[in-house]
C-alpha positions as CSV (number, residue, x, y, z in Angstrom):
1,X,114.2,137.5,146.5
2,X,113.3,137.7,150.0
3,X,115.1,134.9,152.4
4,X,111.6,134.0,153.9
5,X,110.7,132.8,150.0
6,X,113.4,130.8,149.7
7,X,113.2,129.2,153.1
8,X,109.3,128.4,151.8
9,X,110.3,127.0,148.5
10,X,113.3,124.4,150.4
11,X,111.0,123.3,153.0
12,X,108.3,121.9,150.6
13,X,111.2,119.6,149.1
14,X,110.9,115.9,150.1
15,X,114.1,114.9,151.4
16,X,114.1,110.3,150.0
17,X,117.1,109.8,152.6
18,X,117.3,107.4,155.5
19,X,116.5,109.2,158.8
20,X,118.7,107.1,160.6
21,X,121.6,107.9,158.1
22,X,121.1,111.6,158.0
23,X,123.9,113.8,158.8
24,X,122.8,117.4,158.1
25,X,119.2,118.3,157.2
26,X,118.4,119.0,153.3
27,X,117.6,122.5,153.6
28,X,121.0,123.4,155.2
29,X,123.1,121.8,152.4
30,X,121.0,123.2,149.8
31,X,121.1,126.8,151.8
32,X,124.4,126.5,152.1
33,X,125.6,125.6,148.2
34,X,123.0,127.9,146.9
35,X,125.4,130.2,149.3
36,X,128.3,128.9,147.5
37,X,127.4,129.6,144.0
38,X,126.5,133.2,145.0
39,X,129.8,133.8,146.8
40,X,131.6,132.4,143.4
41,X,132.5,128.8,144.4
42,X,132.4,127.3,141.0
43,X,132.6,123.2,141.9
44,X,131.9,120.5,144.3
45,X,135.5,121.2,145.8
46,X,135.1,124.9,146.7
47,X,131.4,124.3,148.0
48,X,132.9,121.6,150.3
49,X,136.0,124.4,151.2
50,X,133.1,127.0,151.7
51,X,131.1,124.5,153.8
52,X,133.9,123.9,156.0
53,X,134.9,127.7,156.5
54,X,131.4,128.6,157.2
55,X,130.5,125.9,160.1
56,X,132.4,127.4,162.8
């Protein structure tokens, strides 16, 4: 799958949050734990760890 087909698909997903009470944008945290599941992360706990590792 091409990244610029992925990017497509996650933009057209409605994010319900608050705006006000937003801290990261929907598309990065499902970027980034679709990331995590292909690296191997297997639970909320090593998506977080994988999150953290990745932001800098």
């Amino acid at each position: 799958m091409q990244a610029n087909i992925l990017f497509e698909y996650f933009s057209t997903i409605d994010d319900p949050r608050q705006q006000g009470k937003v801290k990261h944008q929907l598309f990065d945290i499902l970027f980034l734990t679709v990331s995590a599941v292909i690296a191997g992360c297997q639970d909320w706990e090593e998506i977080e760890d994988f999150a953290h590792d990745k932001l800098s």
